[in-house]
N, C-alpha and C positions, 0 to 999 in steps of 0.2 A: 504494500500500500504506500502511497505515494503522498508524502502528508511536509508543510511547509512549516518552517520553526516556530511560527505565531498561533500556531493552532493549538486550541486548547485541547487537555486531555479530554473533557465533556464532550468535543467536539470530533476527537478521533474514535470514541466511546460510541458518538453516533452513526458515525460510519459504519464502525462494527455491528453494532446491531442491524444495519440496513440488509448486512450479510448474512448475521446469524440468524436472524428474526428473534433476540434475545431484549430481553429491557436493560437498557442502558444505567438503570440503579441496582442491577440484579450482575455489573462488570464489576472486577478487579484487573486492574492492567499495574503492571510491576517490572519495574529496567535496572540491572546491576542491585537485583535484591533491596531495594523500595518502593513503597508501593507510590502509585503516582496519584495527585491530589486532582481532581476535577476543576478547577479553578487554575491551575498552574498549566503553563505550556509548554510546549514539546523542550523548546530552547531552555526554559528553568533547569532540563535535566541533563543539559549539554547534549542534546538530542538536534543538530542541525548541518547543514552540507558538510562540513567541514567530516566530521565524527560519522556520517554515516551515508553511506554510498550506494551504488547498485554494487559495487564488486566486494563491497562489506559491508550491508547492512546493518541497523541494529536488532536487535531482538527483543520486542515487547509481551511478555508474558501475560496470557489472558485467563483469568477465572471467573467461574461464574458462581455464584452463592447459592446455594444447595437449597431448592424448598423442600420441607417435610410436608407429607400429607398422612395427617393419623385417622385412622379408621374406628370409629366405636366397635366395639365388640357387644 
């Protein structure tokens, strides 16, 4: 994904979901093991041309938050 250093993580968050068909409050995205704040942009994380390439990408970690559904018995 092709994303510019001004872009907020909320905003790469909603990319993603455009793909996953997931809720974008239901992400975890995480780079060099922190997690990344929804208010903060890509560049906050030294996330921009310079750091990250086609021929070295970075690599942003995506989790999604586990819903439980409990059943009465």
């Amino acid at each position: 994904m092709d994303v510019k250093e001004d872009t907020t993580i909320r905003e790469l968050k909603a990319m993603v979901a455009g793909i996953t068909r997931q809720s974008v409050e239901d992400m975890q995205l995480a780079f060099e093991e922190k997690v990344l704040s929804d208010d903060n942009k890509m560049v906050d994380y030294n996330l921009n041309q310079v750091t990250s390439r086609a021929t070295h990408p970075a690599v942003i970690y995506l989790t999604f938050k586990r819903k439980l559904e409990f059943v009465a018995c």
